[in-house]
PDB file of N, CA, C and O in Angstrom:
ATOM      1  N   UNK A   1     111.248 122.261 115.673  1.00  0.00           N
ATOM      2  CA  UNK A   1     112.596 121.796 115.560  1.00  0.00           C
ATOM      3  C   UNK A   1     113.595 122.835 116.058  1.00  0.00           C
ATOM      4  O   UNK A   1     113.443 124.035 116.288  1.00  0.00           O
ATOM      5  N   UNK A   2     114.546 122.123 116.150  1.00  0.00           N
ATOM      6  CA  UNK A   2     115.533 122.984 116.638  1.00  0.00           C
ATOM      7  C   UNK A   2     115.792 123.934 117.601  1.00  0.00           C
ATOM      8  O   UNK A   2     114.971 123.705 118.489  1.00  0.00           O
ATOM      9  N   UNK A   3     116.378 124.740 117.878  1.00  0.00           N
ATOM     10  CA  UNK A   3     116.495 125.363 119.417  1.00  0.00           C
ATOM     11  C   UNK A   3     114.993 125.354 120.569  1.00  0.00           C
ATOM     12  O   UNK A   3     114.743 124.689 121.575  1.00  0.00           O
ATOM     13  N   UNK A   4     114.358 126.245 119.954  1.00  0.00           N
ATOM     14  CA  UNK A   4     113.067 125.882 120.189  1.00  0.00           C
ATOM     15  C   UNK A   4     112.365 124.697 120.380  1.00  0.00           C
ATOM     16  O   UNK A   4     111.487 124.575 121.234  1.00  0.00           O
ATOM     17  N   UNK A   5     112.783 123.655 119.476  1.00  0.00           N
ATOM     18  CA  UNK A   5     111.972 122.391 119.880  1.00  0.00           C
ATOM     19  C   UNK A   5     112.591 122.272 121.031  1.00  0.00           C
ATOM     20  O   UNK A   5     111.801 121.817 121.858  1.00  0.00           O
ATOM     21  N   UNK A   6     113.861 122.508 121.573  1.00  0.00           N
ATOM     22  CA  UNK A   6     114.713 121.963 122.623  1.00  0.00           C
ATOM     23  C   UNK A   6     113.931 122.270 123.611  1.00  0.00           C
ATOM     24  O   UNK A   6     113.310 121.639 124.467  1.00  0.00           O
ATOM     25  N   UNK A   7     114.120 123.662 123.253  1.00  0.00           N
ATOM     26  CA  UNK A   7     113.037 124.813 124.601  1.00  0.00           C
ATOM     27  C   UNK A   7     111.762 123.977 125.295  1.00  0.00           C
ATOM     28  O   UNK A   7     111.536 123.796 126.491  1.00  0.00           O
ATOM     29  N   UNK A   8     110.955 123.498 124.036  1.00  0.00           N
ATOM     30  CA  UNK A   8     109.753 122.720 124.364  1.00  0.00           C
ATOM     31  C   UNK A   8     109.831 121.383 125.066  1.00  0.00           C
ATOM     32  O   UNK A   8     109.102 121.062 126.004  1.00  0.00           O
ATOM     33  N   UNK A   9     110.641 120.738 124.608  1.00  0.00           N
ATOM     34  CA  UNK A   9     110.935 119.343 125.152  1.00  0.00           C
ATOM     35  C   UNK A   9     111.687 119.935 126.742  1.00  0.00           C
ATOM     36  O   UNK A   9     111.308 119.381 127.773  1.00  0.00           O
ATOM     37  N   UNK A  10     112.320 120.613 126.794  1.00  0.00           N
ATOM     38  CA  UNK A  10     112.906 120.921 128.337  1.00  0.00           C
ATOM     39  C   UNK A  10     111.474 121.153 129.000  1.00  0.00           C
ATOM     40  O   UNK A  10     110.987 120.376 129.821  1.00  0.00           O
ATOM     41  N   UNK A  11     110.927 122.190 128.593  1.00  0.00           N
ATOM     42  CA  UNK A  11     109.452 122.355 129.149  1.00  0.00           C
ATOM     43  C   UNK A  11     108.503 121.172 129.436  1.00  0.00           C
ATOM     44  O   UNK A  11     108.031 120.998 130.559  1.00  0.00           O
ATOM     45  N   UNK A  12     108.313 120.593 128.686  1.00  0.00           N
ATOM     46  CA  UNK A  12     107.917 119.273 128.753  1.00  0.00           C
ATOM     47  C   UNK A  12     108.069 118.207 129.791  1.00  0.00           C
ATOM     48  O   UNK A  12     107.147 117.592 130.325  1.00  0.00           O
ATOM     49  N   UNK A  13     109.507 118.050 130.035  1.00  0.00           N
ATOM     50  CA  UNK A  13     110.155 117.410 130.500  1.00  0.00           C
ATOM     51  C   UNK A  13     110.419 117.793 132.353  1.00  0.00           C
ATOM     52  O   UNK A  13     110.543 116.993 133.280  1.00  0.00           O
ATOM     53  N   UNK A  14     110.430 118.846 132.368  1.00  0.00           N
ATOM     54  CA  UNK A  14     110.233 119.627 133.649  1.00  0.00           C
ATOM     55  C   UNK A  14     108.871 119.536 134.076  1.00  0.00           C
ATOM     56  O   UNK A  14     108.799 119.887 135.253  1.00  0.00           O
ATOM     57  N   UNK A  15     107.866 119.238 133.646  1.00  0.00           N
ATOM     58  CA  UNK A  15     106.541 119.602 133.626  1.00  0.00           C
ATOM     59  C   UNK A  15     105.827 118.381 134.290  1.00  0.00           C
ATOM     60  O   UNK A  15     104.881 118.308 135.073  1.00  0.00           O
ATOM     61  N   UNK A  16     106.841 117.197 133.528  1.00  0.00           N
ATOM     62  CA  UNK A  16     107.125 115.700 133.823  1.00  0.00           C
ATOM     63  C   UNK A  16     106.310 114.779 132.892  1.00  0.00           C
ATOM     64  O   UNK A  16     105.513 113.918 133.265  1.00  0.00           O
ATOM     65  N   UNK A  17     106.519 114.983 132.068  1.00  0.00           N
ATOM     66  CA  UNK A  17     106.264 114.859 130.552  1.00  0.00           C
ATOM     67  C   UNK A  17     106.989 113.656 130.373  1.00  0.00           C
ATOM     68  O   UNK A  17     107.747 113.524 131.334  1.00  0.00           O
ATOM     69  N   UNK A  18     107.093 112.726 129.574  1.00  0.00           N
ATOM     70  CA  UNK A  18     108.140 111.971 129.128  1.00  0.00           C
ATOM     71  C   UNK A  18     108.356 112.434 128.027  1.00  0.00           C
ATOM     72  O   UNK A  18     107.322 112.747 127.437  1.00  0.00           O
ATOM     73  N   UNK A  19     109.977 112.751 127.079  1.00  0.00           N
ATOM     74  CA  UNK A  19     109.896 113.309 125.974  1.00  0.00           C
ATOM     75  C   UNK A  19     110.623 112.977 125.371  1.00  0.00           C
ATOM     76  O   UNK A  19     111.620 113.008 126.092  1.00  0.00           O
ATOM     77  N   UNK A  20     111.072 112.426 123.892  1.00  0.00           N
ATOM     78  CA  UNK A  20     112.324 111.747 123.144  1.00  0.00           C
ATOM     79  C   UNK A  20     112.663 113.261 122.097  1.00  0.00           C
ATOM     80  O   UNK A  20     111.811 114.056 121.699  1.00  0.00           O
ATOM     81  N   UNK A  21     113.866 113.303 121.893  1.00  0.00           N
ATOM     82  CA  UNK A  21     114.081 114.192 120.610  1.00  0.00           C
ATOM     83  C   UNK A  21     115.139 113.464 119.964  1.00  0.00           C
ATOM     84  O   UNK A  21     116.289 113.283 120.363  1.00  0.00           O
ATOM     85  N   UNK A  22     114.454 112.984 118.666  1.00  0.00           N
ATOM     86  CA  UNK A  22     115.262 112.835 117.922  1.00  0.00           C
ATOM     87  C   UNK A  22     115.961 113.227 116.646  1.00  0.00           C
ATOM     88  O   UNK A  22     115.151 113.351 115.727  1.00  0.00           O
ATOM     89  N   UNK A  23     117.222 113.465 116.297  1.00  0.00           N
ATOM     90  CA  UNK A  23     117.942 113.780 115.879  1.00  0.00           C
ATOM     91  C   UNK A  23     118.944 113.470 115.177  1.00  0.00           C
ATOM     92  O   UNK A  23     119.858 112.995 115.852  1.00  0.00           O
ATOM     93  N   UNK A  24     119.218 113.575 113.689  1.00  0.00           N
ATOM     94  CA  UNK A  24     120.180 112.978 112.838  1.00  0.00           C
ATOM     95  C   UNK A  24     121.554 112.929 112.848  1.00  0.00           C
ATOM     96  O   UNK A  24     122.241 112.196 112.137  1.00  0.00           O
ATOM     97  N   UNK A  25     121.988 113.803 113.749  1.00  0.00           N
ATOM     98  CA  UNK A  25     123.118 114.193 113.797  1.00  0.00           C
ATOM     99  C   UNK A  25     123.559 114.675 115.549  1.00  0.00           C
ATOM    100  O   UNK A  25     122.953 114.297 116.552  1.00  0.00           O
ATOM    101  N   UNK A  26     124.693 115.534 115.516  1.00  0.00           N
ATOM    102  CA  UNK A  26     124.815 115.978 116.911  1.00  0.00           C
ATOM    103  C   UNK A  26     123.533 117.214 117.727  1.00  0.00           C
ATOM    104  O   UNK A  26     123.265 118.341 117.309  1.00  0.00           O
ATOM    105  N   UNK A  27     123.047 116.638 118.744  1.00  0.00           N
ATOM    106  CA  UNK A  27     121.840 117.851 119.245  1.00  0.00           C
ATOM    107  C   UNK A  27     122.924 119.163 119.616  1.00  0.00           C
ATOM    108  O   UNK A  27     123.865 119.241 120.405  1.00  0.00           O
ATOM    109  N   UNK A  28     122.478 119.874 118.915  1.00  0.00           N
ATOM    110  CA  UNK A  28     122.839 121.279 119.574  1.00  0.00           C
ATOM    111  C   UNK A  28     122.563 122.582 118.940  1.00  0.00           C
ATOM    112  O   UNK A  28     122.263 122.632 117.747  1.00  0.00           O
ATOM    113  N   UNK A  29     122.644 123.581 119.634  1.00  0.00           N
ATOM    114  CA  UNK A  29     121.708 124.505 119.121  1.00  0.00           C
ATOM    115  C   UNK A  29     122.471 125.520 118.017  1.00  0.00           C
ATOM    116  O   UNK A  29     123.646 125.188 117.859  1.00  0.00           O
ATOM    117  N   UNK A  30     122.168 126.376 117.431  1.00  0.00           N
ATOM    118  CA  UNK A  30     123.014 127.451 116.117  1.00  0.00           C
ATOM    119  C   UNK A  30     123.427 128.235 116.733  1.00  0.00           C
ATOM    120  O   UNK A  30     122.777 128.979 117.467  1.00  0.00           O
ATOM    121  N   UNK A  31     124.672 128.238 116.558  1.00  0.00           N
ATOM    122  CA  UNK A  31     125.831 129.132 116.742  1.00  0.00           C
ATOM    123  C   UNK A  31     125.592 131.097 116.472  1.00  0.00           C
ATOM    124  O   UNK A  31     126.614 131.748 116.255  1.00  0.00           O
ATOM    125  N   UNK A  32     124.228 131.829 116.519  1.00  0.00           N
ATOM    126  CA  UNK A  32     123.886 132.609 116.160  1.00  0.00           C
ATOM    127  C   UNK A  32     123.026 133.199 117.213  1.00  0.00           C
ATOM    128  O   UNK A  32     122.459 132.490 118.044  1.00  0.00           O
ATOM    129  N   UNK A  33     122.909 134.660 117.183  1.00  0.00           N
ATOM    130  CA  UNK A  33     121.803 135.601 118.354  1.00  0.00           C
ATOM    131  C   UNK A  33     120.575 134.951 117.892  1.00  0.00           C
ATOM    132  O   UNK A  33     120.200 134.786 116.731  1.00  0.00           O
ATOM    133  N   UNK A  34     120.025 134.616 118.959  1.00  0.00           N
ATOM    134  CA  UNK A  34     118.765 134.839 118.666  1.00  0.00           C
ATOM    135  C   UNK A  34     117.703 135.523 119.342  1.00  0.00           C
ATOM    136  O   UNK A  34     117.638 135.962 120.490  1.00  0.00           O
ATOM    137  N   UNK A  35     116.729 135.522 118.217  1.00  0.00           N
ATOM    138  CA  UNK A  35     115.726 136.600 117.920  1.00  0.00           C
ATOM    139  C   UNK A  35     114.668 136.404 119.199  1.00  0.00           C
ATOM    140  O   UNK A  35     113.821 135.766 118.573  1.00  0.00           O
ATOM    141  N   UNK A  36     114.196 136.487 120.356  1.00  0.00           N
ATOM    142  CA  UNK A  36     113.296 136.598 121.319  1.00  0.00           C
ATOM    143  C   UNK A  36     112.754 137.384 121.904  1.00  0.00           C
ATOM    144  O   UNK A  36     113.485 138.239 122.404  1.00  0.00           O
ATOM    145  N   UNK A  37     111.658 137.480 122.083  1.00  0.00           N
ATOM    146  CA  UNK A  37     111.414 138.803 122.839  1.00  0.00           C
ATOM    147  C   UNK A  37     111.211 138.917 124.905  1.00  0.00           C
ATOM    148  O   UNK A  37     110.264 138.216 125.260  1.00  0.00           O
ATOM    149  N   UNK A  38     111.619 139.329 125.590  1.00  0.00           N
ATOM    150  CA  UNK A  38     111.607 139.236 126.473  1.00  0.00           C
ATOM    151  C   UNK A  38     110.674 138.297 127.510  1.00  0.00           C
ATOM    152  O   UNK A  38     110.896 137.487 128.410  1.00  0.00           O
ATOM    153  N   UNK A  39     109.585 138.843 126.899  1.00  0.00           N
ATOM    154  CA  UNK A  39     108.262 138.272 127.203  1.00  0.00           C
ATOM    155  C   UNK A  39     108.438 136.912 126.927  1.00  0.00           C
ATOM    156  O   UNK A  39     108.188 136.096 127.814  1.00  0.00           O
ATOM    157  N   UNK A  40     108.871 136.513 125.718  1.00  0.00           N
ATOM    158  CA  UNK A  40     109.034 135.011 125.510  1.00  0.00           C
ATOM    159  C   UNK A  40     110.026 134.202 126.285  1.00  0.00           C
ATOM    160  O   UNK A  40     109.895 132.981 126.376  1.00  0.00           O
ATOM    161  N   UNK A  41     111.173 134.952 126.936  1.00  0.00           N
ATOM    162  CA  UNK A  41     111.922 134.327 127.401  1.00  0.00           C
ATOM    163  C   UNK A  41     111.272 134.758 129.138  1.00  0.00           C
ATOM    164  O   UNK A  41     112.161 134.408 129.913  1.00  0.00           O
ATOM    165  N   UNK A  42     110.392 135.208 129.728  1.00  0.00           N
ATOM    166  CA  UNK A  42     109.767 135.300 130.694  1.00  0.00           C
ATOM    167  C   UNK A  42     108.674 133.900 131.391  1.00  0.00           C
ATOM    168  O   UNK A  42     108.306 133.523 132.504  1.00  0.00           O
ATOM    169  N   UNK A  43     108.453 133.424 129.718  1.00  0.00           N
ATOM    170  CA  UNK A  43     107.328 132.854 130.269  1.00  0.00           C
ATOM    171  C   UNK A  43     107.856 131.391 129.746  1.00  0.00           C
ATOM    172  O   UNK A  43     107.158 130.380 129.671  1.00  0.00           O
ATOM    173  N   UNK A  44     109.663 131.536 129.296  1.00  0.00           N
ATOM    174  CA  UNK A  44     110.556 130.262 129.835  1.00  0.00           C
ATOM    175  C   UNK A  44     111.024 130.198 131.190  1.00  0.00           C
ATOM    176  O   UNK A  44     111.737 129.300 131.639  1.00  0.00           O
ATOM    177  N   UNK A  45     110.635 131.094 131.759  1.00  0.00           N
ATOM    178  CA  UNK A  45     111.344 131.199 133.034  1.00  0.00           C
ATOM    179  C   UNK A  45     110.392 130.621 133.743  1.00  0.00           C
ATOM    180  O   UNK A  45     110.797 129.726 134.484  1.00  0.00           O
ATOM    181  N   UNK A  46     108.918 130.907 133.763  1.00  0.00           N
ATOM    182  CA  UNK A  46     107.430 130.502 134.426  1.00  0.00           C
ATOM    183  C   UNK A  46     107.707 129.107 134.254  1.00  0.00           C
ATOM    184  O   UNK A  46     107.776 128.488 135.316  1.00  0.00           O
ATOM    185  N   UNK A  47     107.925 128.293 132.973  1.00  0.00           N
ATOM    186  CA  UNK A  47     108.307 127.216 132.917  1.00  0.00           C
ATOM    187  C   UNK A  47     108.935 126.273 133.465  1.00  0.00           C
ATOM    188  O   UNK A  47     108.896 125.048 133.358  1.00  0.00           O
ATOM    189  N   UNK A  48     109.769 127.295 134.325  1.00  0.00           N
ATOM    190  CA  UNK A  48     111.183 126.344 134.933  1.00  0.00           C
ATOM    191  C   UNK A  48     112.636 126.107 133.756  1.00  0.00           C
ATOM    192  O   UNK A  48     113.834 126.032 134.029  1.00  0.00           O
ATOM    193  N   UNK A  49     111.991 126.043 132.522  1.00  0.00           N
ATOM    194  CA  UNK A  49     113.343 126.114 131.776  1.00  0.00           C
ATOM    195  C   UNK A  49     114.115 126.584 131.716  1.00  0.00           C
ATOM    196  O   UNK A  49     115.204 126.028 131.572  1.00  0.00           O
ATOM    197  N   UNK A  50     113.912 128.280 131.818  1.00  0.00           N
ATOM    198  CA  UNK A  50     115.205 128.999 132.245  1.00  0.00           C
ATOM    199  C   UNK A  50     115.229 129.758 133.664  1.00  0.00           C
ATOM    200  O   UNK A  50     114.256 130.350 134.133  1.00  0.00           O
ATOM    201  N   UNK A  51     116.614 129.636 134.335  1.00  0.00           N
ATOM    202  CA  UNK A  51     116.267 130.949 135.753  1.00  0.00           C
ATOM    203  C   UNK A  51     116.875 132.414 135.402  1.00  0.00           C
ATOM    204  O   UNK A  51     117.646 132.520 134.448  1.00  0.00           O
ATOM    205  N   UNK A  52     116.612 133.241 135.979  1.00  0.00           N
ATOM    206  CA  UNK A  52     116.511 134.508 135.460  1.00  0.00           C
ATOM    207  C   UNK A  52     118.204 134.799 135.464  1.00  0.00           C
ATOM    208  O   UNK A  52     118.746 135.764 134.924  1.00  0.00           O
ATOM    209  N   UNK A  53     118.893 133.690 136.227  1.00  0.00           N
ATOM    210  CA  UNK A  53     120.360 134.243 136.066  1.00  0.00           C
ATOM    211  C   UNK A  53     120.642 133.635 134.445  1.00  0.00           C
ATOM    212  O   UNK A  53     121.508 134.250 133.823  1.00  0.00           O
ATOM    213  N   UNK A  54     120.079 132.666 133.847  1.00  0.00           N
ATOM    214  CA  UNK A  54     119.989 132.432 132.588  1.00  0.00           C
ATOM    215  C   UNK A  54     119.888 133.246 131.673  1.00  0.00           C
ATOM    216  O   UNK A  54     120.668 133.373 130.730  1.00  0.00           O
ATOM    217  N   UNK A  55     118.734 133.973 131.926  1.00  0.00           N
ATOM    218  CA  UNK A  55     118.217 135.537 131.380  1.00  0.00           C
ATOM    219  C   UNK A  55     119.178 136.564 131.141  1.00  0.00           C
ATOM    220  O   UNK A  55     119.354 137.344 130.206  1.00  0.00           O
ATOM    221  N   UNK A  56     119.798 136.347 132.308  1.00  0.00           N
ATOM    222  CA  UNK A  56     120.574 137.417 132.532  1.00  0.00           C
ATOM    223  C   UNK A  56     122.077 137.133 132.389  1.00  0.00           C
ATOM    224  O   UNK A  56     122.813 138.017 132.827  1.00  0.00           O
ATOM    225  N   UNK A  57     122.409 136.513 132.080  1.00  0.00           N
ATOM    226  CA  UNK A  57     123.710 135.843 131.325  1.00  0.00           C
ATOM    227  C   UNK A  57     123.491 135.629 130.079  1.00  0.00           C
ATOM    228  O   UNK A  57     124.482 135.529 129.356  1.00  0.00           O
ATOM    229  N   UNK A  58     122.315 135.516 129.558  1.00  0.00           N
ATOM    230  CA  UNK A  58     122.059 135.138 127.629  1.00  0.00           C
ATOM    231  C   UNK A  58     122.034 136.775 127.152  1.00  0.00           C
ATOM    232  O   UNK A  58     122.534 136.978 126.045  1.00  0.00           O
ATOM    233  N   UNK A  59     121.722 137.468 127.576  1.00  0.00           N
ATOM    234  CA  UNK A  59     120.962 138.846 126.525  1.00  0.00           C
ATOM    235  C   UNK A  59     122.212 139.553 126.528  1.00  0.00           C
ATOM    236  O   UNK A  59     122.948 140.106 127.345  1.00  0.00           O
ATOM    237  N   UNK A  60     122.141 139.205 124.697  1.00  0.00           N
ATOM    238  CA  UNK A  60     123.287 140.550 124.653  1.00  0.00           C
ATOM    239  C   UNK A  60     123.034 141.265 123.622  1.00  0.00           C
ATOM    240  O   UNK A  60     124.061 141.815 123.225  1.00  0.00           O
ATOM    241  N   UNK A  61     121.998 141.541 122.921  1.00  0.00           N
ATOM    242  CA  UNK A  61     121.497 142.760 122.373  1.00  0.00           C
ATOM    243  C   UNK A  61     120.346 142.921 122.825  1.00  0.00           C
ATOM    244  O   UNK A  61     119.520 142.016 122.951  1.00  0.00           O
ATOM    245  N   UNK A  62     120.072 144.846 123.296  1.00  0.00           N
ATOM    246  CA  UNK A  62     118.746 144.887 123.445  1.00  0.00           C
ATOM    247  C   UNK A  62     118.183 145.728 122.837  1.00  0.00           C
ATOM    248  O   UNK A  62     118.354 146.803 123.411  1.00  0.00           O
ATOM    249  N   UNK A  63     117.571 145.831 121.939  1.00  0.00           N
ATOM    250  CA  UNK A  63     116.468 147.398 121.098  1.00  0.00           C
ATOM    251  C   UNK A  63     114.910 147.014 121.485  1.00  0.00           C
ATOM    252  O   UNK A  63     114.262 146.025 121.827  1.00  0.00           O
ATOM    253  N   UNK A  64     114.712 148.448 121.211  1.00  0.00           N
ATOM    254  CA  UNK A  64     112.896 148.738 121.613  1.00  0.00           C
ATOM    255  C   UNK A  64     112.607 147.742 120.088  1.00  0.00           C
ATOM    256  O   UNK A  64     113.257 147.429 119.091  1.00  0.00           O
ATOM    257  N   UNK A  65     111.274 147.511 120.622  1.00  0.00           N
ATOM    258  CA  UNK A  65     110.373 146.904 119.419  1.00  0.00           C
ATOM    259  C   UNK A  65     110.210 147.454 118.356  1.00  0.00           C
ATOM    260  O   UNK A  65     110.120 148.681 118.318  1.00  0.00           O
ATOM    261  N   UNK A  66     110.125 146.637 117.146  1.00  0.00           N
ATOM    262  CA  UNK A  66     109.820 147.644 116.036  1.00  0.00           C
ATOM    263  C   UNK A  66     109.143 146.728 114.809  1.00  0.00           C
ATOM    264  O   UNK A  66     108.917 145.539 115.031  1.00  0.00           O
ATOM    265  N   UNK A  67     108.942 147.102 113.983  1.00  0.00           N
ATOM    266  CA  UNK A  67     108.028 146.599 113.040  1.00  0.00           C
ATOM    267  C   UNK A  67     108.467 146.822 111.581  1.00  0.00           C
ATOM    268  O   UNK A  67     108.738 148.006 111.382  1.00  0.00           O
ATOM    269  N   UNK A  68     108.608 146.081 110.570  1.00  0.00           N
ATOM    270  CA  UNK A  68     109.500 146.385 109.445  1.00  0.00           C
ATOM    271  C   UNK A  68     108.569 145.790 108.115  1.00  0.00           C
ATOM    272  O   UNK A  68     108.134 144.638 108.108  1.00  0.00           O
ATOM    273  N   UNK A  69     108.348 146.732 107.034  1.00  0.00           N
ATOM    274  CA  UNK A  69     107.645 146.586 106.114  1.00  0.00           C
ATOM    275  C   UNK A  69     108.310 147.288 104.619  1.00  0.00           C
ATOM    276  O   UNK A  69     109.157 148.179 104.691  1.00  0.00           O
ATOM    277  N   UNK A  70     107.805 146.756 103.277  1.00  0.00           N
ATOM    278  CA  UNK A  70     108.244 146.988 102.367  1.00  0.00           C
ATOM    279  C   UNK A  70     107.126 148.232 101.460  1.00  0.00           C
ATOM    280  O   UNK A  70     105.945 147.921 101.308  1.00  0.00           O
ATOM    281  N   UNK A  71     107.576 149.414 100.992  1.00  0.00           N
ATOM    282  CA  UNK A  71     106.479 150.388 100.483  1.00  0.00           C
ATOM    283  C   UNK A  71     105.211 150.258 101.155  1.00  0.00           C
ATOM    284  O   UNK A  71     104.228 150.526 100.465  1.00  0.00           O
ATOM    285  N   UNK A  72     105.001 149.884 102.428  1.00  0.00           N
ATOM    286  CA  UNK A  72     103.800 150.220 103.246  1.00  0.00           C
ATOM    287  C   UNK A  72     103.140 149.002 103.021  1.00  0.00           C
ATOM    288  O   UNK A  72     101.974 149.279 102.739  1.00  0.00           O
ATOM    289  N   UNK A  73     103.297 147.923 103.009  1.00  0.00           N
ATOM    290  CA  UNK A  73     103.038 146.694 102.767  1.00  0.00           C
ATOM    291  C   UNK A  73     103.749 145.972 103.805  1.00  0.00           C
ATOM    292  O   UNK A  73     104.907 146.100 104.201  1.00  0.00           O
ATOM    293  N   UNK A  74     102.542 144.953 104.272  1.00  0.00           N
ATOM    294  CA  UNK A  74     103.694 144.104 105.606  1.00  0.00           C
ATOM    295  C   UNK A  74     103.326 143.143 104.315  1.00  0.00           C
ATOM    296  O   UNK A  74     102.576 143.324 103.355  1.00  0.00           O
ATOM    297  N   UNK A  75     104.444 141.694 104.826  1.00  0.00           N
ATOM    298  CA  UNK A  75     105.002 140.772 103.509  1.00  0.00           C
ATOM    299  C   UNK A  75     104.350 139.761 104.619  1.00  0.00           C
ATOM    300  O   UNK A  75     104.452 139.928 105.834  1.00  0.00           O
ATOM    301  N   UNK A  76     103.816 138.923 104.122  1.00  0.00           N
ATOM    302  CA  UNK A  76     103.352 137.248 104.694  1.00  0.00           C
ATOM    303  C   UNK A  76     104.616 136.611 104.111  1.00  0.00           C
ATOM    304  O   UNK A  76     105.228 136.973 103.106  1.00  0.00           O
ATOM    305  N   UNK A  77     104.876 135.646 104.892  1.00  0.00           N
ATOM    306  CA  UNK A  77     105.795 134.610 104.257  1.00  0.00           C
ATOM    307  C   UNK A  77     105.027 133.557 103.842  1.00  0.00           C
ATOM    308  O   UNK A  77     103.837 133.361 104.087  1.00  0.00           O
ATOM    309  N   UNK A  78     106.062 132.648 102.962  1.00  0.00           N
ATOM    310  CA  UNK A  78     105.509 132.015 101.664  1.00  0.00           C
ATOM    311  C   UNK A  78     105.211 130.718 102.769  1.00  0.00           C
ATOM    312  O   UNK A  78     104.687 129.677 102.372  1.00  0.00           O
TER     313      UNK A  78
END
């Protein structure tokens, strides 16, 4: 669902897929950064979903990778 599902159904759909998304309300995506990693948005590009001037007009934070844990414990989500 949601941004991502979009992502997929564009993929899909480019691919030549037939694809419905449906939706309760207005389609559109959250008003917020989001979280991707390069690589992931690379192999939207392989896709055809995004072109790299896409890429390169979306990124506006960039930090090295990193990994985040509590007293030396990584946390599974519920």
């Amino acid at each position: 669902g949601g941004t991502l599902g979009i992502f997929f159904a564009t993929a899909f759909a480019v691919k030549g897929h037939k694809v419905v998304v449906l939706e309760a309300g207005k389609l559109q995506g959250r008003e917020q950064e989001w979280n991707i990693s390069y690589n992931e948005m690379e192999e939207l590009l392989e896709l055809g979903v995004l072109s790299q001037e896409d890429i390169d007009a979306t990124i506006t934070t960039e930090f090295p990778g990193c990994r985040s844990g509590f007293k030396n414990k990584e946390v599974t989500p519920l």
